[in-house]
C-alpha positions as a Python dict, from the first residue, in 0.01 Angstrom:
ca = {
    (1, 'X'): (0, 0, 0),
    (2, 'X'): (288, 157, -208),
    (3, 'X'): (573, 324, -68),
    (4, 'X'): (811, 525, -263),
    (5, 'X'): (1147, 663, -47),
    (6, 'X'): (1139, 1047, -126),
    (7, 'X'): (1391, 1128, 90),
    (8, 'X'): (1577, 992, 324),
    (9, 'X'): (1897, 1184, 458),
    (10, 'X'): (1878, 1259, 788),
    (11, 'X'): (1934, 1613, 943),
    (12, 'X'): (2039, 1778, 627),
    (13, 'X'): (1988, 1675, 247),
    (14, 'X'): (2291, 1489, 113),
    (15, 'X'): (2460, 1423, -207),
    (16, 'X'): (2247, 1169, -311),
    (17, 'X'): (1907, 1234, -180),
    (18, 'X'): (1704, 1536, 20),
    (19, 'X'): (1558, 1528, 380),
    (20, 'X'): (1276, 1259, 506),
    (21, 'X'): (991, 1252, 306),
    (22, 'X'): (800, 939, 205),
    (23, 'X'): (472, 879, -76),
    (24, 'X'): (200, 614, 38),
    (25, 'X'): (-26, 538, -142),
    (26, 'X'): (-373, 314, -113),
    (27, 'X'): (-711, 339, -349),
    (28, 'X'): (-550, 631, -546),
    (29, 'X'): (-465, 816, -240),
    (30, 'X'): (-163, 1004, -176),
    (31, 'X'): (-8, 1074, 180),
    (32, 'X'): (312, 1206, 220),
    (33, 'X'): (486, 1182, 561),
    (34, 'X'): (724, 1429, 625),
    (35, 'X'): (821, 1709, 376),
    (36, 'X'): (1203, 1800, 462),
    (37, 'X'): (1430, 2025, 260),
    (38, 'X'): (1499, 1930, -45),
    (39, 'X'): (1188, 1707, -78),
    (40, 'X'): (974, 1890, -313),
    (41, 'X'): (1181, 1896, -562),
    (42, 'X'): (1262, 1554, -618),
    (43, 'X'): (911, 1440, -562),
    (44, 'X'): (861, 1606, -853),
    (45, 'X'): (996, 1274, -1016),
    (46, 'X'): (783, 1043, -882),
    (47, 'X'): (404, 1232, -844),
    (48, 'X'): (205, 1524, -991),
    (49, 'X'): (299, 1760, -692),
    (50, 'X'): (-99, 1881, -685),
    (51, 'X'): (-219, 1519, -650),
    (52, 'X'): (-55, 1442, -346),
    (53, 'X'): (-433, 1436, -97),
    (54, 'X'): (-226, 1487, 257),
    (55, 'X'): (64, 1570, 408),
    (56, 'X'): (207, 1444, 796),
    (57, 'X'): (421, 1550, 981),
    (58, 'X'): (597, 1343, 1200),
    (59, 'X'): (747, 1681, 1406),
    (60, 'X'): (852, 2039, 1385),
    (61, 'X'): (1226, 1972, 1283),
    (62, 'X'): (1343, 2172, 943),
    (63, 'X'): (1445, 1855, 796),
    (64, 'X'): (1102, 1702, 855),
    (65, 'X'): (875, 1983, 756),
    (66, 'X'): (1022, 2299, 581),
    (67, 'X'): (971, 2209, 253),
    (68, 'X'): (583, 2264, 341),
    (69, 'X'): (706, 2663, 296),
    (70, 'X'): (758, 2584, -90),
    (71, 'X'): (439, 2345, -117),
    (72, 'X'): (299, 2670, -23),
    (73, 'X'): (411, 2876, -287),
    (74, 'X'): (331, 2626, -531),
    (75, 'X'): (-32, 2567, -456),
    (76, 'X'): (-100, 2944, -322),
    (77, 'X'): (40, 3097, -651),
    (78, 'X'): (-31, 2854, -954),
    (79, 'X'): (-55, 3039, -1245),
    (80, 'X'): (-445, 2889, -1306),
    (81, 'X'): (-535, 2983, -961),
    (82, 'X'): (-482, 2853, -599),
    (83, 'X'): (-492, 2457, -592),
    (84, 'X'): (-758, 2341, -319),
    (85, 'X'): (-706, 2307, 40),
    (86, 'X'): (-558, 1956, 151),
    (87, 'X'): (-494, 1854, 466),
    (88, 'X'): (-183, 1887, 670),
    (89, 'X'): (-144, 1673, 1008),
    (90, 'X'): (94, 1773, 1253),
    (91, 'X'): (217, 1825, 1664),
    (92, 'X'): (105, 2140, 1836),
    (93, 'X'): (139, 2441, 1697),
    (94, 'X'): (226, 2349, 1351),
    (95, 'X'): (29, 2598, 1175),
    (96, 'X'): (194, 2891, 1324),
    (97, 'X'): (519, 2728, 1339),
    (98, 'X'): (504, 2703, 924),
    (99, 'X'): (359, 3048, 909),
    (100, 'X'): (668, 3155, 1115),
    (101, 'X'): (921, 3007, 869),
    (102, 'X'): (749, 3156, 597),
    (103, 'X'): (762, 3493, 791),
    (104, 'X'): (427, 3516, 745),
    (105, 'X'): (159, 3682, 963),
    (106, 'X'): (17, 3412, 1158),
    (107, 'X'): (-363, 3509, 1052),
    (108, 'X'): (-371, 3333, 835),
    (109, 'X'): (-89, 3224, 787),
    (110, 'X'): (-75, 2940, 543),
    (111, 'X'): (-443, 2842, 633),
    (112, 'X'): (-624, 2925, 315),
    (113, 'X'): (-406, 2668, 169),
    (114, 'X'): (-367, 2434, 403),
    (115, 'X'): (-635, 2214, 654),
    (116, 'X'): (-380, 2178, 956),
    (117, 'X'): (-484, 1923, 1236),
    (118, 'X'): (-258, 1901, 1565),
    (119, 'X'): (-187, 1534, 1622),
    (120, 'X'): (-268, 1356, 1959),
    (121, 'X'): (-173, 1041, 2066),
    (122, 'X'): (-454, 734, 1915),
    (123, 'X'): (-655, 664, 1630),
    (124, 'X'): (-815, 827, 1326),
    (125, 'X'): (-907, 770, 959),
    (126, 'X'): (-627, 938, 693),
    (127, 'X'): (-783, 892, 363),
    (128, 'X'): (-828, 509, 287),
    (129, 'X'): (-584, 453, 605),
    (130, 'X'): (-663, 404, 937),
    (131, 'X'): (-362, 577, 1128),
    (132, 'X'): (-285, 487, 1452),
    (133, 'X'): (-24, 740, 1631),
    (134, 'X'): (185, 804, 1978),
    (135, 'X'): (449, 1030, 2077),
    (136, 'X'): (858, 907, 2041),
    (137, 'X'): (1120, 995, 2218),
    (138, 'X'): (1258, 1323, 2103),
    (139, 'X'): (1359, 1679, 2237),
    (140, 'X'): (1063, 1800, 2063),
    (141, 'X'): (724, 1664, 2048),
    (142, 'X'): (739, 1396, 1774),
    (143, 'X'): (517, 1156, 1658),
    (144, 'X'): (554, 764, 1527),
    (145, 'X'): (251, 642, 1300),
    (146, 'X'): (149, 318, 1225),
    (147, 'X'): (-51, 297, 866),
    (148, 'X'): (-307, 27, 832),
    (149, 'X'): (-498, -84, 500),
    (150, 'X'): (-606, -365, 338),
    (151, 'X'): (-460, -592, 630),
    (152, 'X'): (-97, -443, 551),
    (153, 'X'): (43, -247, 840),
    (154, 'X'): (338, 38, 761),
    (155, 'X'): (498, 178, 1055),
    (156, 'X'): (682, 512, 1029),
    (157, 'X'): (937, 585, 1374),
    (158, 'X'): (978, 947, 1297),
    (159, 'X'): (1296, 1074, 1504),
    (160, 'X'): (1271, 869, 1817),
    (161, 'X'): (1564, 751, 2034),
    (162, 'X'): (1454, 378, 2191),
    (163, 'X'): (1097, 373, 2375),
    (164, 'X'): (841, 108, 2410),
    (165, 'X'): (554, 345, 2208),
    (166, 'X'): (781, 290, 1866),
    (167, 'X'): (800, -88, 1942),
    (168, 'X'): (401, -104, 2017),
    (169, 'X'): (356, 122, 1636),
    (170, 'X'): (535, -140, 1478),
    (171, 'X'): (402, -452, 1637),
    (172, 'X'): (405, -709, 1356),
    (173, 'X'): (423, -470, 1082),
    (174, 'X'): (465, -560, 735),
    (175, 'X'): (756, -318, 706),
    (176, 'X'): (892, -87, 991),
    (177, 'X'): (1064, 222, 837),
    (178, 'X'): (1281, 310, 1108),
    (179, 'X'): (1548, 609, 1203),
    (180, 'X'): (1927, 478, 1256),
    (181, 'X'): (2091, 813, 1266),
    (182, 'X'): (2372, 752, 1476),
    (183, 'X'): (2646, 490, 1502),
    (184, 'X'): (2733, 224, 1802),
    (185, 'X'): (3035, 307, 2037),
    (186, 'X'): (3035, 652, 1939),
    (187, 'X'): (2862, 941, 2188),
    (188, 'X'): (2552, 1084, 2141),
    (189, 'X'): (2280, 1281, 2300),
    (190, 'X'): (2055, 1038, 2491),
    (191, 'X'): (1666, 1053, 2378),
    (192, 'X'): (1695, 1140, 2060),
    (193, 'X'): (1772, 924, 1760),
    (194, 'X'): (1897, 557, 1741),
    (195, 'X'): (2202, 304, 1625),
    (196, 'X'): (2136, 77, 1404),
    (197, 'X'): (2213, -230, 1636),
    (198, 'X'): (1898, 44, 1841),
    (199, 'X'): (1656, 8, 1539),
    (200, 'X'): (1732, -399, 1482),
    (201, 'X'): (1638, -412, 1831),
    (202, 'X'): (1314, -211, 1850),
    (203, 'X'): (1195, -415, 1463),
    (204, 'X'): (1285, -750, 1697),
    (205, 'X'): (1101, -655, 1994),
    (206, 'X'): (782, -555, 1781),
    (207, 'X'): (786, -864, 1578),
    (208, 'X'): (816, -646, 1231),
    (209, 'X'): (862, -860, 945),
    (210, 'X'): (1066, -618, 769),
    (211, 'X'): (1305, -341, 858),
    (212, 'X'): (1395, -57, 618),
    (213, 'X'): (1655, 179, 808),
    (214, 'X'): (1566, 554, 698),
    (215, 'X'): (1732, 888, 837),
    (216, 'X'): (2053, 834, 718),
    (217, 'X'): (2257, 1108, 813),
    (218, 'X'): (2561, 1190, 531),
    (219, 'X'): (2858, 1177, 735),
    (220, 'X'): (2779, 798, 867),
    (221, 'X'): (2890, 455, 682),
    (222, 'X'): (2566, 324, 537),
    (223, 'X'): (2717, 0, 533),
    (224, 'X'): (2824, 12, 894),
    (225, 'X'): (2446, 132, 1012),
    (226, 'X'): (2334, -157, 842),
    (227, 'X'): (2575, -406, 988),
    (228, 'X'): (2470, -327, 1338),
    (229, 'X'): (2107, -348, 1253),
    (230, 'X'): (2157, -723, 1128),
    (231, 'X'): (2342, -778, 1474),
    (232, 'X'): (1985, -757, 1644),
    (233, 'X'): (1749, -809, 1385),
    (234, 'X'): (1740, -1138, 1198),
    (235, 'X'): (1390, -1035, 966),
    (236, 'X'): (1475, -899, 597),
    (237, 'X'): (1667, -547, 640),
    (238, 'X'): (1769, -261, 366),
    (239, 'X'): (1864, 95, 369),
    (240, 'X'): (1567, 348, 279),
    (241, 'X'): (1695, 443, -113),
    (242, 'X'): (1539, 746, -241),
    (243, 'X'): (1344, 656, -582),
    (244, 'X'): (1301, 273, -470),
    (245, 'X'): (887, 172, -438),
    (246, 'X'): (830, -107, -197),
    (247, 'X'): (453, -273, -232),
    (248, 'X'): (322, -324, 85),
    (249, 'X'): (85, -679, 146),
    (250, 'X'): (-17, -807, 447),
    (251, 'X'): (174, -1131, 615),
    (252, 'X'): (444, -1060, 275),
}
């Protein structure tokens, strides 16, 4: 597997990189997860934006999915015609919910363009991938996904504060992407996102070779986040750099 960091600000785009969205790819398959503001844009850089195969989406959040509304436009009203259907994966309701931000009548919505499935917690085939999911820990229903092909296992947290269904995704993964949107000894809403000395802990419980912190919200230290990671995680760590492409092999 080959991962390619899209985007990874968290909450809002910042100055040096738009809203969560990631490229995997296996067998010449493309999968993006998440598609938040900003994303299309610079994906743009890294893939032909009418190869990608699927899209997930890890929750309803506009930094997580709006960006969907301009992959839209762009396959709907190609000047050679309207690009085929692909399939987009996401909680309850996400069809209408996209329509909605659109302002589009739900029937149909975005539907002729678009093959949405509403996630449920357990397994199913995503391409080459066999993609095993649960629901996080978030005010809204939110999923965490664990990608496995070839033997390599990616796991994907989503927004999630702590919970044992993230550490069971990423049980002895070959690299845990995983949220660290808020900083230690500071307050925060409970059940919603985590510290980093949070995400060390959850890689550590699950055994995860590697941990890449993602959701990087623009106001925090970078530096700091990653700190408190290492203070609970001992594996190798790194911050989630949009542009960067991390090859994925089993047991590396």
């Amino acid at each position: 597997m080959r991962l390619t960091i899209i985007g990874s600000s968290g909450s809002f785009p910042g100055p040096a990189g738009p809203a969560s969205c990631y490229l995997v790819e296996a067998d010449g398959f493309r999968l993006l997860l998440d598609l938040g503001n900003g994303a299309l844009g610079a994906l743009q850089r890294h893939a032909d934006i009418y190869s990608i195969d699927a899209v997930y989406l890890s929750h309803l959040h506009a930094d997580h999915c709006l960006d969907l509304c301009s992959y839209w436009v762009a396959r709907t009203f190609h000047p050679d015609g309207p690009k085929p259907r692909i399939p987009v994966y996401g909680p309850t309701g996400v069809a209408d919910r996209m329509a909605r931000a659109y302002g589009l009548d739900p029937d149909p919505g975005m539907r002729e363009t678009f093959d949405f499935h509403e996630l449920t917690p357990g397994t199913r085939r995503i391409g080459p991938f066999t993609a095993t999911l649960d629901h996080v820990n978030h005010p809204v229903e939110a999923f965490g996904i664990r990608l496995e092909h070839d033997g390599a296992v990616l796991t994907y947290s989503g927004d999630t504060g702590a919970c044992g269904e993230i550490v069971e995704l990423a049980r002895d993964a070959d690299l845990f992407l995983c949220e660290a949107s808020f900083h230690d000894h500071r307050e925060h809403p409970k059940d919603m996102h985590l510290t980093g000395s949070e995400a060390g802990e959850q890689a550590s419980r699950a055994n995860a070779r590697r941990l890449l912190l993602t959701h990087l919200v623009p106001w925090n230290d970078n530096e700091r986040t990653l700190a408190e990671a290492r203070s609970t995680y001992n594996g190798p760590i790194g911050l989630a750099v949009p542009g960067e492409v991390h090859e994925i092999t089993a047991g590396a």
